[in-house]
C-alpha positions in Angstrom: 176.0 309.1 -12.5 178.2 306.0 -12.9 178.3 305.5 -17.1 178.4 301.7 -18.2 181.8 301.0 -20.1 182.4 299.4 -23.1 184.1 296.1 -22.9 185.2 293.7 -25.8 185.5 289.9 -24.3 188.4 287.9 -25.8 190.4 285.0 -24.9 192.6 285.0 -21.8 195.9 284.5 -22.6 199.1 284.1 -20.2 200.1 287.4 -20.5 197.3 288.5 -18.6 197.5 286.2 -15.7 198.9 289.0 -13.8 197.0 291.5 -14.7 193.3 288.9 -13.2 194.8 287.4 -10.5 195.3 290.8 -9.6 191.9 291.6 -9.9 190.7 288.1 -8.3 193.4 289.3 -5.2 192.1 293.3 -5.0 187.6 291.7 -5.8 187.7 289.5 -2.6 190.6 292.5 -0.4 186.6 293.6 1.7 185.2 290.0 1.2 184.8 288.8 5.2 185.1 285.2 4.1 188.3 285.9 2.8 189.5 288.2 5.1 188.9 285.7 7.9 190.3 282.9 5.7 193.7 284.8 5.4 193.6 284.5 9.7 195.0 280.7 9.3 198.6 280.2 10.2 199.1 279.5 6.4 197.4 282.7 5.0 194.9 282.8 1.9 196.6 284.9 -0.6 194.3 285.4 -3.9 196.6 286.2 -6.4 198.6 283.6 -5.7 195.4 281.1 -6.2 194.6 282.7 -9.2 197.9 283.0 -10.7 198.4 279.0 -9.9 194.9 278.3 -11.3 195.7 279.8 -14.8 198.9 278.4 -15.3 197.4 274.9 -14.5 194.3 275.3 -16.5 194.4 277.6 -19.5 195.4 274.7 -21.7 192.5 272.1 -20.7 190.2 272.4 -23.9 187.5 271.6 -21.5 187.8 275.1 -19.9 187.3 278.3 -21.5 188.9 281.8 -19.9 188.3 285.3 -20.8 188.9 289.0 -20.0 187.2 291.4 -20.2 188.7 294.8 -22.0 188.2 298.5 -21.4 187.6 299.5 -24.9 188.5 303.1 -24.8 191.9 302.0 -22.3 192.9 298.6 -23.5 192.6 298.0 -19.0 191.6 294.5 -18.5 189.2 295.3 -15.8 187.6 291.7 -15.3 187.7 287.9 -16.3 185.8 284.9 -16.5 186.6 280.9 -16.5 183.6 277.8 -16.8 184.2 274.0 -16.9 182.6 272.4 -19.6 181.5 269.4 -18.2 181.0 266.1 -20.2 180.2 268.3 -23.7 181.3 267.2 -26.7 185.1 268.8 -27.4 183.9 270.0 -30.3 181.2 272.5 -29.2 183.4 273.7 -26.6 184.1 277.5 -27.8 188.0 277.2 -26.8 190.4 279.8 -28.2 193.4 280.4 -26.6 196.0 280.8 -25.4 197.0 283.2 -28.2 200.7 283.4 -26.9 203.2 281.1 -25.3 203.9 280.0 -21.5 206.5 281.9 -20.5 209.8 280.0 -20.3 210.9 280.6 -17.1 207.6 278.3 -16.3 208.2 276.1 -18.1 211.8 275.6 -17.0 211.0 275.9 -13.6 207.7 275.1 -13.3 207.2 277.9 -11.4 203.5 277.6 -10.1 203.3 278.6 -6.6 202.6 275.8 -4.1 200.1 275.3 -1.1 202.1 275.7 1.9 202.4 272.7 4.2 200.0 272.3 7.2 202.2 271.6 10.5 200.9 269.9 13.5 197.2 270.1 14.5 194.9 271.7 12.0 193.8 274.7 13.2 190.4 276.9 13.6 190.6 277.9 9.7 192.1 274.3 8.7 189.1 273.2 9.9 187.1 275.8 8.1 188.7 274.9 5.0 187.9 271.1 5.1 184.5 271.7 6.1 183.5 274.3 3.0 186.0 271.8 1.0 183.2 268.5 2.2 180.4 270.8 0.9 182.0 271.7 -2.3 182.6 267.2 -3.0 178.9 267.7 -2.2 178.1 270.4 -5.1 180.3 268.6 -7.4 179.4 265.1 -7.3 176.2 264.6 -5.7 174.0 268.1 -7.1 175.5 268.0 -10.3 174.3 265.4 -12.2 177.3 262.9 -13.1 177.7 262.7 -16.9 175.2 265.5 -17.6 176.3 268.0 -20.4 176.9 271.3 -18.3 179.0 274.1 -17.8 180.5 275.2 -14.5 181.5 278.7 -13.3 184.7 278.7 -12.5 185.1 282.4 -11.1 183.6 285.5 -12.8 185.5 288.8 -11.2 185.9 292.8 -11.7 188.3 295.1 -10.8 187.1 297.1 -7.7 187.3 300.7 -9.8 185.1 299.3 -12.9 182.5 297.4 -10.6 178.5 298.3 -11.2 179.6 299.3 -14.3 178.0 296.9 -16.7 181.4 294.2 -16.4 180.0 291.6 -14.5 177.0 291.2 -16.6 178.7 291.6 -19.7 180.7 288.5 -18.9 177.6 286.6 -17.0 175.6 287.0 -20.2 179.0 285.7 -22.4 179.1 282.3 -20.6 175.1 282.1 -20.6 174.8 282.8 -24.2 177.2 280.1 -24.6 175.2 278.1 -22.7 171.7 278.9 -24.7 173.4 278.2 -27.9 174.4 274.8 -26.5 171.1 273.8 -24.4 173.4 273.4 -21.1 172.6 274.2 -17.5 175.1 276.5 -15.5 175.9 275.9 -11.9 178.1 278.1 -9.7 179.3 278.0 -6.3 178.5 282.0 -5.5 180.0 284.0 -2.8 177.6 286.2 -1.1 178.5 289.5 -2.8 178.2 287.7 -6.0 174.6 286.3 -5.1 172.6 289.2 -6.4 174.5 289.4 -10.2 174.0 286.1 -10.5 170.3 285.8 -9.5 169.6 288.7 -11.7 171.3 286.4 -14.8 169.1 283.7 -14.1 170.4 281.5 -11.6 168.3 280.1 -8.9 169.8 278.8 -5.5 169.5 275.0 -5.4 171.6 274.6 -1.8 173.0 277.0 0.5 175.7 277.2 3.1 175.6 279.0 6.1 179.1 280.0 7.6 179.6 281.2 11.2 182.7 283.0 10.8 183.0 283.5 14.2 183.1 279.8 15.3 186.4 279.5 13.1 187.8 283.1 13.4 190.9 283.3 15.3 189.9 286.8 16.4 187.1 289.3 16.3 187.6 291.8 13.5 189.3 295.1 14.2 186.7 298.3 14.0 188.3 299.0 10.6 187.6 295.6 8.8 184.8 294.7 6.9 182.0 292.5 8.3 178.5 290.8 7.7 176.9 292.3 9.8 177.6 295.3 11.9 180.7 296.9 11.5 182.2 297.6 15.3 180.0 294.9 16.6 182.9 292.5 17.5 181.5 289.7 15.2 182.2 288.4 11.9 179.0 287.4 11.3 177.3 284.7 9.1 178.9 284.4 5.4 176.2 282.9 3.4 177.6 280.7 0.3 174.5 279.5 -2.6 175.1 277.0 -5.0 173.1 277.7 -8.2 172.1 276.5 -11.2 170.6 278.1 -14.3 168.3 276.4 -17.2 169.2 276.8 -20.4 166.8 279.6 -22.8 165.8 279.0 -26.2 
């Protein structure tokens, strides 16, 4: 029997960047969608995504982050980020970060960069620009422009520690937030992801369908994970919901 752990959630702060974009890099390792994404002549590396997305963002008072904390290690073993949009800076719950930006960032400004795109886009380019025309859709045209809300920014756990109570600890973090202020939640959801948040309280609003195999470069290998299958020869389709969650009293 898998026990639940005890976890303590607590501000992110940039000594821990490492430590989730690590766990963003090794949550997503058997997603297909990302697997297939990392096909592209530019790769998709997670950690890297992460790592850049922290170091940009963990300052904007408008964003909160948090780990989550093996009580009994001290392990972070998941994290958690959300968008407040259009709420009043003052109800925004923002406490951190504790420490200080490392210097060598801030003399370098050593954030890792997208890598350039030469010559004609390819097969995943175009995968790219068509999830990144759906995800303009989700955030300018579903949510509700100037409407007080909150946006998940990524909830992950580290592969060891998964059904083990961390996801929903940190789900029910940001939506008790989110009760306390009488704000919606929206999330772009992978599919693995679809299930946790549906049991949270989320309801799909749109949904994307993804042939993987109309932008995959190559069929999968017998050894690699799929959505379907496995030893089929196809990818499969990736399904991506867009959800939102009402506000409880």
């Amino acid at each position: 029997m898998v026990h639940k752990l005890n976890v303590a959630i607590t501000p992110l702060n940039y000594a821990d960047i490492d430590a989730c974009a690590s766990i963003s890099r090794d949550s997503f390792a058997v997603d297909p969608h990302t697997i297939v994404k990392q096909l592209g002549r530019d790769g998709y590396d997670m950690y890297v995504m992460a790592r850049r997305g922290y170091l940009s963002n963990l300052e904007r008072k408008n964003m909160v982050f948090v780990k989550a904390v093996d009580i009994d290690t001290g392990v972070i073993v998941g994290y958690g980020g959300w968008i407040f949009q259009s709420v009043q800076q003052d109800l925004v719950p923002w406490n951190g970060p504790a420490d200080a930006r490392p210097e060598e960032e801030q003399e370098k400004g050593n954030v890792p960069k997208e890598p350039e795109t030469k010559g004609e886009p390819d097969s995943i380019d175009r995968l790219h620009a068509m999830e990144g025309e759906d995800m303009q859709y989700f955030l300018h045209k579903l949510i509700p422009a100037n409407d007080p809300c909150m946006i998940v920014m990524g909830v992950g756990v580290a592969p060891a520690h998964q059904s083990r109570g961390v996801g929903s600890a940190l789900l029910q973090h940001g939506n008790a937030i989110a009760d306390r202020l009488g704000l919606p939640i929206w999330v772009h959801s992978s599919h693995q992801a679809v299930e946790a948040y549906g049991k949270g309280g989320f309801e799909p609003v749109r949904t994307l369908d993804v042939d993987l195999d109309e932008y995959a470069p190559r069929p999968p290998r017998d050894d690699e994970p799929v959505m379907g299958e496995r030893g089929s020869g196809k990818w499969g389709h990736y399904v991506i919901k867009y959800m939102r969650r009402e506000p409880r009293k």
